[in-house]
C-alpha positions in Angstrom: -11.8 17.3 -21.4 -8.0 17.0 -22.6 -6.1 20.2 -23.0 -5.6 21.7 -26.0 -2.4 20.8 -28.1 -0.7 22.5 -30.6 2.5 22.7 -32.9 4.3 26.2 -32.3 6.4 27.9 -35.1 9.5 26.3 -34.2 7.6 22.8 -34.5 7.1 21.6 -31.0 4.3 21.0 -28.8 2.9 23.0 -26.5 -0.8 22.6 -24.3 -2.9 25.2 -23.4 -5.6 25.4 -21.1 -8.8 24.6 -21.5 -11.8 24.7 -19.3 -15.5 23.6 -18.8 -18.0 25.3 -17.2 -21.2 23.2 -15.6 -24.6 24.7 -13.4 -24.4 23.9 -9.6 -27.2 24.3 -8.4 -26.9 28.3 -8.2 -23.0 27.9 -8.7 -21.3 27.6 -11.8 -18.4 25.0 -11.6 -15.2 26.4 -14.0 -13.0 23.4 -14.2 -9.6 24.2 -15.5 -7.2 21.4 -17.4 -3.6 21.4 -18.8 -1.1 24.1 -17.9 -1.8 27.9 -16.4 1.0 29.6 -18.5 1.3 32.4 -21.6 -1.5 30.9 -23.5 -4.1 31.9 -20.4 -3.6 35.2 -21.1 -5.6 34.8 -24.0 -8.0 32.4 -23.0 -9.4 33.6 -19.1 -10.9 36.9 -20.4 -12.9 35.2 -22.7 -14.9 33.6 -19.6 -15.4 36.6 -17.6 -18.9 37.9 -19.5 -19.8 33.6 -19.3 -19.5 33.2 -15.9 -21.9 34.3 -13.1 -22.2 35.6 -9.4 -21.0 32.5 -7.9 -18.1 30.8 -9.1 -16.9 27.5 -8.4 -13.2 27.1 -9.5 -11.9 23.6 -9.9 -8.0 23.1 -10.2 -7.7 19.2 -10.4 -6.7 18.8 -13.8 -4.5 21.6 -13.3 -0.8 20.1 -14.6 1.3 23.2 -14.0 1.5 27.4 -13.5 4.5 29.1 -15.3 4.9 32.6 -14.3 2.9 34.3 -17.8 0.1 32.2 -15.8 0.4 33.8 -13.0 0.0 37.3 -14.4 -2.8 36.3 -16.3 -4.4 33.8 -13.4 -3.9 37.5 -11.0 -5.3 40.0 -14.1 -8.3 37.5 -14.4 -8.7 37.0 -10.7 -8.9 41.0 -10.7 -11.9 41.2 -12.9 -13.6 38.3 -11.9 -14.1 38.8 -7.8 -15.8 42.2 -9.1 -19.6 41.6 -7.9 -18.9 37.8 -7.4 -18.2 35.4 -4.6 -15.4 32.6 -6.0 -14.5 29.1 -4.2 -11.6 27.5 -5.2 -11.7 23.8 -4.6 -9.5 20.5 -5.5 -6.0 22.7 -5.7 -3.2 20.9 -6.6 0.0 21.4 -4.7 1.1 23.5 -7.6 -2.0 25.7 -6.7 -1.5 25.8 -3.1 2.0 27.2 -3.6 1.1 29.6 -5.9 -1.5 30.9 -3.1 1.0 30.7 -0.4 3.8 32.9 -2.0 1.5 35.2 -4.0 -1.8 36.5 -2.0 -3.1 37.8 -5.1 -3.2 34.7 -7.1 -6.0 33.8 -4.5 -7.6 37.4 -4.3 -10.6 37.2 -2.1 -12.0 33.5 -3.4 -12.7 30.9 -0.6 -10.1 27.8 -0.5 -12.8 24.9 0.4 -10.4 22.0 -0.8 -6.7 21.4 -1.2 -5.0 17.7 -2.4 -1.4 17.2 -1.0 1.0 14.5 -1.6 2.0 11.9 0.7 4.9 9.6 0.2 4.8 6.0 1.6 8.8 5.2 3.3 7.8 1.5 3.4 6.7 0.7 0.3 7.6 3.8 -1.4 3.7 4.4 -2.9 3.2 8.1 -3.6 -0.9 9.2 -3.4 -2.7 12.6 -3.2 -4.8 13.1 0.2 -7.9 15.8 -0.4 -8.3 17.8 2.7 -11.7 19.9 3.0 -12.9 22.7 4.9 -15.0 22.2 8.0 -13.7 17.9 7.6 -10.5 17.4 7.9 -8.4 20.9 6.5 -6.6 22.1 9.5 -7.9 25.0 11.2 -4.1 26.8 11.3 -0.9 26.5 9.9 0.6 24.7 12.8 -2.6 22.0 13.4 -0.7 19.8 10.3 -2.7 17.0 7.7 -2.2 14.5 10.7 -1.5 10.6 9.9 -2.6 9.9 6.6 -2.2 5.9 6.0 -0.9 3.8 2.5 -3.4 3.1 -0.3 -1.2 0.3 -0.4 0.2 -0.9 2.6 -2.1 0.9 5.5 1.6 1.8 7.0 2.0 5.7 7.8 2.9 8.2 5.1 4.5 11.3 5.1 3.6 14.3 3.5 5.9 15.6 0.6 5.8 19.3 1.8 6.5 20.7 5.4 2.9 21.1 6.7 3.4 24.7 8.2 4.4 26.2 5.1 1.9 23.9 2.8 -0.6 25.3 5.0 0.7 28.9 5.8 -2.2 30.2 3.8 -5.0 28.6 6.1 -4.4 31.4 8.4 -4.8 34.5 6.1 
């Protein structure tokens, strides 16, 4: 589903979020697209009285957060753990820092999946690496993604972010 677009008063475009929410087996899956900014603030509370007891949110087609989206993103987060148990899975890096510097942007929900982006120094190929919980997420900050090889060239890649602090969260 593409993000909303619109024209504002001054005559240029602007996305909002939009989101989709799909049965999982006795989850329901919100997935979240375009950019977590002002216009969330009027679209999240909408979902509360949709959604359910279990909650699967998906961030992969998140593009962005502003800082409006994080106060909205934290006010929603508030209402929504009431009474509920929330995953959060596919977070972009975008997401990940946004949990590392601000605990309540993740409240109480369960991180099971988390993309980073690794950068290929012999060919110069950039790709996104999912790690998951209980596969191949590390355990603690200081365990690191470990050697993740080219798409393109099977040479070594590097990760974009330092690993201890693109992992700091693992550990709270």
């Amino acid at each position: 589903m593409p993000p909303a677009v619109g024209i504002s008063n001054q005559g240029e475009f602007f996305m909002s979020i939009t989101t989709q929410i799909a049965k999982n087996g006795d989850w329901e899956k919100l997935s979240l697209f375009g950019p977590i900014n002002e216009d969330a603030e009027l679209h999240l509370p909408k979902l509360l009285q949709a959604l359910g007891a279990k909650i699967i949110v998906n961030f992969k087609a998140v593009e962005s957060v502003n800082s409006c989206g994080v106060r909205a993103w934290i006010t929603f987060m508030r209402e929504l753990e009431k009474g509920r148990s929330i995953i959060f899975e596919e977070c972009t890096a975008d997401i990940v820092g946004q949990i590392n510097m601000i605990p309540n942007f993740r409240g109480k929900a369960d991180v099971q999946s988390v993309y980073a982006t690794y950068t290929c120094q012999h060919c110069g190929n950039h790709q996104q690496h999912l790690f998951v919980k209980g596969k191949n997420l590390p355990q603690t900050a200081g365990d690191g993604g470990g050697d993740v090889a080219c798409g393109k060239c099977a040479k070594p890649t590097e990760m974009d972010e330092i690993e201890e602090e693109f992992f700091a969260w693992v550990e709270s």
